[in-house]
N, C-alpha and C positions, 0 to 999 in steps of 0.2 A: 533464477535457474535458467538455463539455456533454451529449452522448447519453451517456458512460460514468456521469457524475453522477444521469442520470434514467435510466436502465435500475438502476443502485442503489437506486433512492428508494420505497420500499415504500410511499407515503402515496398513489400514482397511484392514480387511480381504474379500472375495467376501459376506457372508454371513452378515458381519459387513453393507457394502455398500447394501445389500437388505434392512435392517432396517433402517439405515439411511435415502434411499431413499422412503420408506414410511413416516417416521416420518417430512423428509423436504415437501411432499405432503400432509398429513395432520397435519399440524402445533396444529390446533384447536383439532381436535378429539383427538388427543392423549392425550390431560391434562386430561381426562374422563377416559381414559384409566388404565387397568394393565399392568403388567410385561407380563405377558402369555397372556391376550388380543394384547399386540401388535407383542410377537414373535409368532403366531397362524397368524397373520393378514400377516406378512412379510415374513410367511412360513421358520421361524428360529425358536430359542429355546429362552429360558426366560435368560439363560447364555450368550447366543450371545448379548441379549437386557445390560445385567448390563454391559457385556465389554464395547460396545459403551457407556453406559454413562460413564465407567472409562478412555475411551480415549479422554472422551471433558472433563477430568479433575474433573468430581464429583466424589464425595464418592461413589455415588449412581443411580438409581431412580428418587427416593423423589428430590435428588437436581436436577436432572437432569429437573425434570419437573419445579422445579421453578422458574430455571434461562429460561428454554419455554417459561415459562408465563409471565416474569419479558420482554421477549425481543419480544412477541408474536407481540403487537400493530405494532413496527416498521415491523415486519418479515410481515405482513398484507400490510404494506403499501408499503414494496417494490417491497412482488408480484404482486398487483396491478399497478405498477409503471412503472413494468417491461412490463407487462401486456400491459399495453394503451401507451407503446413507439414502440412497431413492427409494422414494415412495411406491410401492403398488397399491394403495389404497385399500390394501386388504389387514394391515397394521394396528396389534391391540396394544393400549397404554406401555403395556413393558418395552414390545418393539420400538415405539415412539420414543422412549426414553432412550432407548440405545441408542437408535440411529441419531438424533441430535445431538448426545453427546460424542460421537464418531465427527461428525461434520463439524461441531468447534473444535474437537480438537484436531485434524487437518487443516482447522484456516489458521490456527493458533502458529502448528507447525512450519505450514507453508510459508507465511507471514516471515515469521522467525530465519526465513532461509532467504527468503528477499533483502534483510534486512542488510543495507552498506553499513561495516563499521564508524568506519570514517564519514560518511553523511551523519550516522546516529548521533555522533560525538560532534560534528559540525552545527546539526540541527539542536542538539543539547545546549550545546555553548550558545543559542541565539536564545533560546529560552532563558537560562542563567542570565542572560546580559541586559533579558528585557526588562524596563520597567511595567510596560504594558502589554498586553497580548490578546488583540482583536481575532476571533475565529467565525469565518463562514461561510454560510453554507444554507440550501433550501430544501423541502423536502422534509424528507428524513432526516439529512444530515442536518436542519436547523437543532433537532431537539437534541440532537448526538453535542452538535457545538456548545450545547449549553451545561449538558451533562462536565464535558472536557472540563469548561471554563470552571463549573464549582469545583471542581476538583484539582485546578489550581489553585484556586480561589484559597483553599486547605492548605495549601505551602506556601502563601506568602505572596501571588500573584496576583496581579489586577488584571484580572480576565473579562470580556465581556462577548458573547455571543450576537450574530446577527445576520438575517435573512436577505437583508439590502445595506446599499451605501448610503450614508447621509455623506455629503461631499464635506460640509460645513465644520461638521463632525470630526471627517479625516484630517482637516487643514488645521483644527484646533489642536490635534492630538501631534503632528508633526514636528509640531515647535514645542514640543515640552523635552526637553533636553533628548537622550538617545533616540535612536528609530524606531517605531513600534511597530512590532511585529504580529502579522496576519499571517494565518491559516485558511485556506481556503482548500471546502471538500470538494470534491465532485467524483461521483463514484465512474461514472464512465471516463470522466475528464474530457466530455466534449459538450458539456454546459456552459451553453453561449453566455447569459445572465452570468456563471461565476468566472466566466473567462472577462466579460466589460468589468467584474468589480477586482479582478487581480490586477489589469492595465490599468484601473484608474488608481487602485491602490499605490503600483510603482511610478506612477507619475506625482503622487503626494509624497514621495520620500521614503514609503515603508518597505520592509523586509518581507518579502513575501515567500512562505511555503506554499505550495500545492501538494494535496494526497489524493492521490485515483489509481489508478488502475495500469497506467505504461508510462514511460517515460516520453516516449513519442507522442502524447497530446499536443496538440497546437499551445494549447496555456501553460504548457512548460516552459515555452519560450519566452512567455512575459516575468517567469517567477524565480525568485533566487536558487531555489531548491525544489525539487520531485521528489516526494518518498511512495515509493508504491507498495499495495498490499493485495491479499488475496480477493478477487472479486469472481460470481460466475454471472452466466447468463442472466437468468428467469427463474422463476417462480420456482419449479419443475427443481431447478438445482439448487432451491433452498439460498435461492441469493441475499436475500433481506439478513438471515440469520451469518451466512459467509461473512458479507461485509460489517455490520454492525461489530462479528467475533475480531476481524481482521484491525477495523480501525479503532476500537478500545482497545485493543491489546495495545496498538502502538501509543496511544495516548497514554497509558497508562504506565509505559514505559518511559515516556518522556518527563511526564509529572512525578514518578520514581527516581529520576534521576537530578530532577530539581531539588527534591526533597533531601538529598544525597549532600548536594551543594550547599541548601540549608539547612546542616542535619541539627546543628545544635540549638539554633534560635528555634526549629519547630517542635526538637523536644522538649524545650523548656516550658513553650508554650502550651502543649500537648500535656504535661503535667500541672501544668496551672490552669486548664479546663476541669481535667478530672481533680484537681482538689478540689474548687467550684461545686465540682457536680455531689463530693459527698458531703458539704453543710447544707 
């Protein structure tokens, strides 16, 4: 989405980020708005206002407001969302139950609206292709990589999760016929540790994804593909739960559409478990 892409974009200027930060607060008023009503308002200039719309990629303005208006509805529904999922710590079981399921499904959604066709269908076709597929990641996201991996593991995949590089490791796996392909998490996408193991990775010959948080991370530039998903701050915003909801969904999306690729060999096999399982 357009304000999520420039609240990621670290190239903003301080002045760029007063404009932006008005514009993402008033979503609504600005489509009423001008050039000079809104740099007067954000205490900037009408040049600072056309930059930021050239840095979320419009010509202009004019586009700039109508891709606004075009994404307004959701952008309503997930301040709201966001809105009635914080804690006041004053919250009994039922509350609690509401609001967490309010906050996945906003990361489910938002996720969903990030998502490039065309990368989904790029990034698919590198999974279909692979014979192997190394994912990792430290942290939290080790035990998430591992989770992904069984669950290719399930369609036919030779998956394997991991916290560090074994170099020796990478050098054996390179020469076993196609490229084998790495995932690499990093929920901010400025972990140094997963940014050395993506550069060492593409110097060993593999296909490397990264998934974080913008496109503009420094480690996008060592890696084939970025796919970004919903991430927040801290604590306070329920970030553990965001991201975990954000980057299963996409795994699970990916590994869906493996399964898709090998539908028949997995149902057959899928039905000669459950025979198995009733003698």
């Amino acid at each position: 989405m357009i304000l999520d892409n420039l609240l990621h974009n670290d190239q903003l200027t301080s002045q760029e980020r007063e404009v932006l930060q008005y514009v993402s607060t008033n979503p609504q008023k600005v489509l009423g708005m001008t050039v000079h009503e809104i740099a007067k308002a954000s205490y900037s200039s009408s040049s600072t206002v056309i930059r930021l719309c050239q840095k979320a990629g419009m010509s202009g303005f004019t586009e700039f407001k109508y891709q606004l208006a075009v994404e307004l509805p959701t952008i309503i529904e997930l301040e709201n969302d966001l809105k009635s999922s914080s804690f006041s710590g004053k919250e009994l079981p039922n509350d609690v139950l509401a609001k967490v399921a309010t906050i996945q499904q906003n990361s489910l959604s938002y996720t969903k609206d990030l998502f490039d066709t065309e990368l989904l269908e790029r990034v698919a076709h590198l999974v279909n292709a692979a014979q192997r597929i190394e994912i990792y990641g430290d942290g939290l996201n080790y035990p998430l990589a591992q989770l992904f991996c069984w669950n290719f593991q399930e369609v036919g995949v030779d998956a394997q999760a991991y916290n560090s590089l074994n170099l020796m490791h990478a050098k054996i796996f390179q020469n076993c016929g196609s490229k084998p392909l790495a995932f690499v998490l990093t929920h901010t996408g400025n972990n140094s540790h997963m940014y050395d193991i993506a550069k060492q990775l593409k110097g060993e010959n593999y296909i490397v994804v990264v998934v974080c948080d913008s496109v503009k991370r420094k480690i996008c530039q060592v890696c084939d593909e970025t796919m970004v998903i919903k991430t927040t701050r801290n604590t306070m915003d329920l970030s553990n739960i965001v991201y975990v909801t954000s980057i299963q969904y996409l795994f699970n999306v990916l590994m869906s559409m493996k399964m898709i690729d090998n539908y028949d060999k997995i149902q057959k096999l899928s039905e000669l478990v459950e025979q198995n399982k009733d003698k």
